[in-house]
C-alpha positions in Angstrom: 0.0 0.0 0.0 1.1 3.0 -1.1 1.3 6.4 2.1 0.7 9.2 -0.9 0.9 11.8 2.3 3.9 10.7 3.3 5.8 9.9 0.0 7.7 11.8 -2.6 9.6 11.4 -5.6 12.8 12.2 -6.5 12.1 13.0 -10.6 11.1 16.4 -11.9 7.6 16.0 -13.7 8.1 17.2 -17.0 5.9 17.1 -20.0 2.6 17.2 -18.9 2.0 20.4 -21.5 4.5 19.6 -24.2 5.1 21.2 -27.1 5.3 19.4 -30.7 4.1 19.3 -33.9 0.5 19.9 -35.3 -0.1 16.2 -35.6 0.7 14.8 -32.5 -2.2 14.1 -30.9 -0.3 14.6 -27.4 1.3 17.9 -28.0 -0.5 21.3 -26.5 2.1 23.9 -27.2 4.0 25.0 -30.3 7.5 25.3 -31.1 6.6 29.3 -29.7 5.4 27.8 -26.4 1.6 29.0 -27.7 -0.8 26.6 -26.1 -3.0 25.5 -29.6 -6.5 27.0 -29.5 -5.8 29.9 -27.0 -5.5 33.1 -28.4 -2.3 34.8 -26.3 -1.3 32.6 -23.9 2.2 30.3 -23.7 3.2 28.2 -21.5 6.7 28.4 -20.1 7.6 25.8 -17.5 8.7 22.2 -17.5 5.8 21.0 -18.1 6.8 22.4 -22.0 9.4 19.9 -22.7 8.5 17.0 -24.7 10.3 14.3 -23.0 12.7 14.3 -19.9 16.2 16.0 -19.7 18.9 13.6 -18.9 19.2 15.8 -15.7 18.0 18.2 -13.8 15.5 20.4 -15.8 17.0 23.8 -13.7 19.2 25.2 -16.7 17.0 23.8 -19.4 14.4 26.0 -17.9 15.9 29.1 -17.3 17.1 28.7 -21.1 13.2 27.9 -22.4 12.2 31.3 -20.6 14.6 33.3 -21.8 14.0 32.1 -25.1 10.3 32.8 -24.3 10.9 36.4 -23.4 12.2 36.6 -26.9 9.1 35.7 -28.8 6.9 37.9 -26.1 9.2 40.6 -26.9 9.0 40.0 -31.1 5.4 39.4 -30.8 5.1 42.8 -29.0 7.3 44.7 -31.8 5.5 43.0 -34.2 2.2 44.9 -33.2 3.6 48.4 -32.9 3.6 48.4 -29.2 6.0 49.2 -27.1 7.1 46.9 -23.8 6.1 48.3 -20.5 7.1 47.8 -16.8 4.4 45.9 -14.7 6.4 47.1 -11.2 7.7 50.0 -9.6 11.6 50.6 -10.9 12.0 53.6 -7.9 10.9 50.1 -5.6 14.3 49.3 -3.9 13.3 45.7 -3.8 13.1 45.6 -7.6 16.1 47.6 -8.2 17.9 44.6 -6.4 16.1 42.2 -8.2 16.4 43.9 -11.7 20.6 44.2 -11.5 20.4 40.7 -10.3 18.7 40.2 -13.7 20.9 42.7 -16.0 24.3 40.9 -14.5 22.2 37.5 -15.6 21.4 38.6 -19.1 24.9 40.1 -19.9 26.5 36.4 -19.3 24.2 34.9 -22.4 26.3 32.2 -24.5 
């Protein structure tokens, strides 16, 4: 008998959302991350990937969001608009956060 409030697992769930192509039957995402069917919405976890990474999914994530941001950003371009903040920039909080992010950004391969 299995204790399901007691137990855990030691895998990262991947997959459930994956992207592929048109035909598979199994796939709910594009190659954009655009869930099929939805009108402007993407899904950008690991629940994305198609199969499971040899190891952990941290790095393959971070790279799937940043190439995420990418297509938001192009999307937004494409449309004339321009990007906006959501958050406070004076906010010292964020101002921590964003250079965190800057330093993170300026390190791409």
């Amino acid at each position: 008998m299995l204790d399901s409030d007691n137990s855990l697992t030691a895998y990262h769930p991947v997959g459930t959302c994956r992207m592929g192509p048109k035909d598979d039957p199994t796939s709910v995402l594009d190659w954009e991350l655009r869930v099929r069917g939805i009108e402007n919405l993407r899904v950008v976890d690991g629940s994305a990937f198609p199969s499971m990474t040899s190891g952990n999914p941290h790095a393959v994530t971070l790279m799937l969001a940043e190439r995420a941001a990418d297509f938001i950003l192009r999307d937004i371009k494409k449309k004339g608009c321009q990007p906006r903040a959501s958050f406070n920039a004076n906010d010292p909080s964020m101002t921590l956060i964003m250079s965190r992010f800057t330093r993170h950004r300026s390190k791409r391969f």
